[in-house]
N, C-alpha and C positions, 0 to 999 in steps of 0.2 A: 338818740333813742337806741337802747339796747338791742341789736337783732341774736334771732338763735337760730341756731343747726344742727339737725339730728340725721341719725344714720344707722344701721345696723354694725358697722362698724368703723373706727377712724385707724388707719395704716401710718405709722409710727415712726422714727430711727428706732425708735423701742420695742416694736415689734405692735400685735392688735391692742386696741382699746374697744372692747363691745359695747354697744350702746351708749356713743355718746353722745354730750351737750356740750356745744361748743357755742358761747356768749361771745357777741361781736360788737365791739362799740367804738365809732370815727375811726375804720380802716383796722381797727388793731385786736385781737384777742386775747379777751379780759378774763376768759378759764375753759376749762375743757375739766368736764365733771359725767359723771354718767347716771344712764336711767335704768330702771330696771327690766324695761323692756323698749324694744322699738317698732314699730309697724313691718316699715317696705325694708327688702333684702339688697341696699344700698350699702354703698361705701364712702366714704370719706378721704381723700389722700390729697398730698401736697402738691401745689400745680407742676406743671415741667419746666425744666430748663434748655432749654435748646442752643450748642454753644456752637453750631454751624446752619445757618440759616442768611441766605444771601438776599432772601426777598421773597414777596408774596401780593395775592389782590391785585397783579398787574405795577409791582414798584417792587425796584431795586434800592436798598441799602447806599448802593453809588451814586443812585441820583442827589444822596446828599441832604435834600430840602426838610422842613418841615413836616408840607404834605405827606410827602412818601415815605417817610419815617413814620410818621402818627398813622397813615393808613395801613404799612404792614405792623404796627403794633395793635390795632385796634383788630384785626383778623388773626392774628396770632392767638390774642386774647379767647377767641373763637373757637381754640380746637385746644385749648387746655394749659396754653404757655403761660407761663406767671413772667417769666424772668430771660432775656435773651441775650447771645453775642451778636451783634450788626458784623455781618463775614464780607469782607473784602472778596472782589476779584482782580488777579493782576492786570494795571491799565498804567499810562502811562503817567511819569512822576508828578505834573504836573494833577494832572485830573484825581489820582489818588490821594494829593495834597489836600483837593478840594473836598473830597468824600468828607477824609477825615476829620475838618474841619465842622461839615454840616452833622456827619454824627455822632462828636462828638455834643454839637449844640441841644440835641436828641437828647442824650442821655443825661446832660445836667438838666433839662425841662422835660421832665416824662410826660406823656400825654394820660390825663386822667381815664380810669374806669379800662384800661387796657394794661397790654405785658407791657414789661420797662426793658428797653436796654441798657442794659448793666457792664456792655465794656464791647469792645472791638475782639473780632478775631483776622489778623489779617494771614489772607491768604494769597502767598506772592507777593512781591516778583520774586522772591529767593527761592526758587523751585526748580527740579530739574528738566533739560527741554525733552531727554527720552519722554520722560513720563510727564509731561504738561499736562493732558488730558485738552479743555479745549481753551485752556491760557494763551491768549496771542503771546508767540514765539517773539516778536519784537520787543515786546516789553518786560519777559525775565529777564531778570538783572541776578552778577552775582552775588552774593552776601556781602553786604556794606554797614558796615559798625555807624559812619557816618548819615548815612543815608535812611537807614532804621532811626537812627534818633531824631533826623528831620521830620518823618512819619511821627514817631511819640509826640515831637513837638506838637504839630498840626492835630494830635489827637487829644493835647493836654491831660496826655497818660492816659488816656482812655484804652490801650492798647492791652488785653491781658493773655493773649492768645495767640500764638506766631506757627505757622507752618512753614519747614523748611525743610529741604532735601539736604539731608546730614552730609552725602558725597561731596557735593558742589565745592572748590574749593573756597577757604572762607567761612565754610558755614560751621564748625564748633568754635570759632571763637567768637562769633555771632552770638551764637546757643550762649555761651558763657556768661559774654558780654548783658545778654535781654534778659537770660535768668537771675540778675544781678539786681537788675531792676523791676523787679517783682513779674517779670514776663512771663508765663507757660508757653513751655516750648513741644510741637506736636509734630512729630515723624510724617513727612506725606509727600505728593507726589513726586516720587524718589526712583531713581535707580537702585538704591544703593544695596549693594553685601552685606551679609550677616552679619563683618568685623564694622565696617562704617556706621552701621546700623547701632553695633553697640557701644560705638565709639561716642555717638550723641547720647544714648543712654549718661555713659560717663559725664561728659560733658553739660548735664540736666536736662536732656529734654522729657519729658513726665508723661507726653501722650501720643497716640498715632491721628492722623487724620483719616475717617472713611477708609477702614481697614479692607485689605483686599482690592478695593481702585486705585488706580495711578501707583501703584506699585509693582517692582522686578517681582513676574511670576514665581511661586513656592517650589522648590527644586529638592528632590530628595537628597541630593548630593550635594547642591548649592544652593543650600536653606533662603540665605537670604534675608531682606528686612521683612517679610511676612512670618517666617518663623521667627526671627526675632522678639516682634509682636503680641506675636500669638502668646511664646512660651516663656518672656521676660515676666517674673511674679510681682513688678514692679511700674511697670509700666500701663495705665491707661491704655482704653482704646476704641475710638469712634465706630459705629456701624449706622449705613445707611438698612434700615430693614423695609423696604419697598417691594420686594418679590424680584426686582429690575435690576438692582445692583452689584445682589450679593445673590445666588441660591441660597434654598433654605437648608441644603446640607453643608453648606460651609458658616451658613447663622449658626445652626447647633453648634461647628467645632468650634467657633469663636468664644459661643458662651462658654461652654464647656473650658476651653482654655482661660477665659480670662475671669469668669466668675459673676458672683454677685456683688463682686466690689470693684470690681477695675474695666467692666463693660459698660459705655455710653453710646444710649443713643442717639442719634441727630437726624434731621431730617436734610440738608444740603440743599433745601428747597428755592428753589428762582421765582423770579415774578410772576408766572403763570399759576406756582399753586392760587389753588381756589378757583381757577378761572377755566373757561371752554380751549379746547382746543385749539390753534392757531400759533402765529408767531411772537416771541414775545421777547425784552432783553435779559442778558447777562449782563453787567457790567458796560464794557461797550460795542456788543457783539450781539448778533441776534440769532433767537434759537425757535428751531422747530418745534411743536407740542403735538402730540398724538399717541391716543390711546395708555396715557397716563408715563409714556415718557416723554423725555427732552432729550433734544440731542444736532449735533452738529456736522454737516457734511461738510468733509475739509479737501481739499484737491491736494494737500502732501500727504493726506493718510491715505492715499492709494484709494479714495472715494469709499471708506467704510464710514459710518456712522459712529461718531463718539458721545457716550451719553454728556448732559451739559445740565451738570446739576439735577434735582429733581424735584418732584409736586407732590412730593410726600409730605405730610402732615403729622406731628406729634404723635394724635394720639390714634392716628393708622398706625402709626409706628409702633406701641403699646400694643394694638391689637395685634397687630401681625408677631412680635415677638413670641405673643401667648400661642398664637397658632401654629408657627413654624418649628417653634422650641419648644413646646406643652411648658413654657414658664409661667406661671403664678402673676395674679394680677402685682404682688405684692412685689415680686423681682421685676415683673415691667416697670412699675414707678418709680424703682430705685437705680435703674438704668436710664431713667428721664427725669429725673430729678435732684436724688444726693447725689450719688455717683458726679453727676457733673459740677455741682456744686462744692464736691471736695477737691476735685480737681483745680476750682478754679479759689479755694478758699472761704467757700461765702459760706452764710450760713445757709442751713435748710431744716432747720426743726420747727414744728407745731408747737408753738408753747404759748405761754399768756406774756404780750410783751409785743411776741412778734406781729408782722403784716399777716392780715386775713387772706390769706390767699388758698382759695382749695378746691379741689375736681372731684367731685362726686358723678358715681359710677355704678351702673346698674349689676344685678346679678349674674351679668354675662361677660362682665369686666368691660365694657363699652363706657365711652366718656359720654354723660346727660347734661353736666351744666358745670359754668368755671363759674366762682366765685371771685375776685379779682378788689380787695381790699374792702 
């Protein structure tokens, strides 16, 4: 039976459509036609993509299973996700083997009526140990051609998104080698200089990881991979927009640098989004929660406090962007959305054909309800 969908307006790759009718029949959309008028001061736009999300609802993406895949898909689904990466954290080769395995089983059986993961982003062990953030130091490894394809195996190419520290030695023939196999390769927790920085550019890497964490501080003299980042016209670039991660005066200069085309956002969110305060995991490490961060006391960081991930949520994240940047609901969507969907290849247009997937959105740009096929 045909369903329909009206709005005051529907948000585009093409830009507005005012008042439209959007016909939904078994999951897929059969036209997008318009009325002459519409009622409520509503929007229409395309779900998000989120291509760094390590877990939610109390479950990690590491734990591999069923459950915990279908339960952070069906809460994803929640806050406006359509489409996601299952994000790795560095663990040991053995237990990593395992992940990969169960998420990839995830992705060829998506769980109905929720977001789909649509491919791995893995993050580590090829990372550097300055800048781990709270990566057990045991388990970086350096860049292994070998070793990466063992992971591909285990993920049955599920794998479309690799974070790696461009310095480490090893890692642009890596970048080469993963770009070769249809990999996206993402600048991140890096020491590295300006020249190493843009040495992976060369080499294909296409995007940064959570711009501004886990990377050599911005040097006016010794730029560094943040300026590289920033001011490469080519280059992607992830932002956590949480209020926590990033100030909002370096959110501005990010957008401002990187635009309405090559700014993505992500949330980096761990198992505790969604949930109360308390202790919760990463990966295979356990992390503190309070008062809307995460975060990790370590006895070699001289007993400071390292954030560990974060309970940021999609479409907090939309909001916040519009707050801290005065961006346009129209430029949040397409930093939660195309944007990342170019990056990674897929499509992301509303047309008749495709999957019904869509976030309607009040007058105040706040997210009211996901549609979800």
């Amino acid at each position: 039976m045909p369903q329909t969908l009206t709005a005051r307006r529907l948000l585009t790759l093409e830009g507005v459509l005012d008042h439209p009718v959007v016909t939904i029949e078994d999951g897929i959309i059969q036209s997008i036609t318009q009325a002459e008028t519409s009622r409520e001061d509503t929007t229409l736009a395309p779900t998000f993509l989120d291509i760094h999300t390590h877990g939610a609802a109390n479950h990690d993406v590491m734990e591999g299973t069923p459950d915990a895949i279908a339960t952070i898909s069906r809460f994803l689904g929640t806050r406006g996700v359509g489409r996601y990466l299952a994000t790795t954290v560095t663990a040991p080769i053995d237990k990593t083997l395992r992940s990969l395995e169960g998420i990839a089983n995830a992705i060829e059986n998506p769980t109905p009526g929720a977001a789909v993961p649509v491919g791995i982003h893995l993050e580590g062990p090829f990372i550097s140990h300055a800048k781990r953030g709270v990566h057990p130091p045991a388990d970086i490894l350096p860049p292994d051609i070998a070793l990466f394809d063992r992971f591909q195996q285990a993920a049955r190419g599920h794998i479309r998104l690799m974070t790696i520290a461009p310095e480490v030695p090893g890692a642009l023939d890596l970048i080469r080698h993963a770009k070769k196999h249809g990999v996206k390769l993402s600048i991140g927790h890096t020491n590295s200089t300006t020249s190493e920085a843009q040495a992976a550019i060369t080499a294909g890497a296409a995007s940064a990881t959570h711009t501004y964490n886990a990377m050599r501080p911005l040097d006016h003299r010794d730029p560094g991979v943040i300026a590289t980042v920033l001011d490469d016209p080519t280059l992607y670039a992830e932002l956590i927009c949480d209020g926590v991660h990033v100030a909002p005066e370096m959110v501005r200069l990010w957008l401002k640098a990187k635009g309405e085309d090559l700014a993505i956002l992500v949330t980096d969110s761990m198992s505790a989004a969604g949930m109360p305060d308390g202790v919760y995991m990463l990966g295979t490490f356990q992390v503190q929660v309070a008062e809307g961060r995460a975060f990790l006391a370590s006895d070699d960081n001289k007993g400071k406090f390292s954030l560990a991930g974060s309970v940021l949520t999609m479409d907090r994240a939309v909001e916040n962007i519009q707050k801290f940047a005065g961006a346009s609901l129209a430029t949040a969507i397409r930093l939660a959305s195309h944007n990342p969907a170019k990056l990674l290849g897929l499509e992301s247009k509303l047309a008749p054909g495709q999957p019904a997937r869509f976030n309607l959105f009040n007058s105040a740009g706040q997210l009211q309800s996901t549609i979800l096929n």
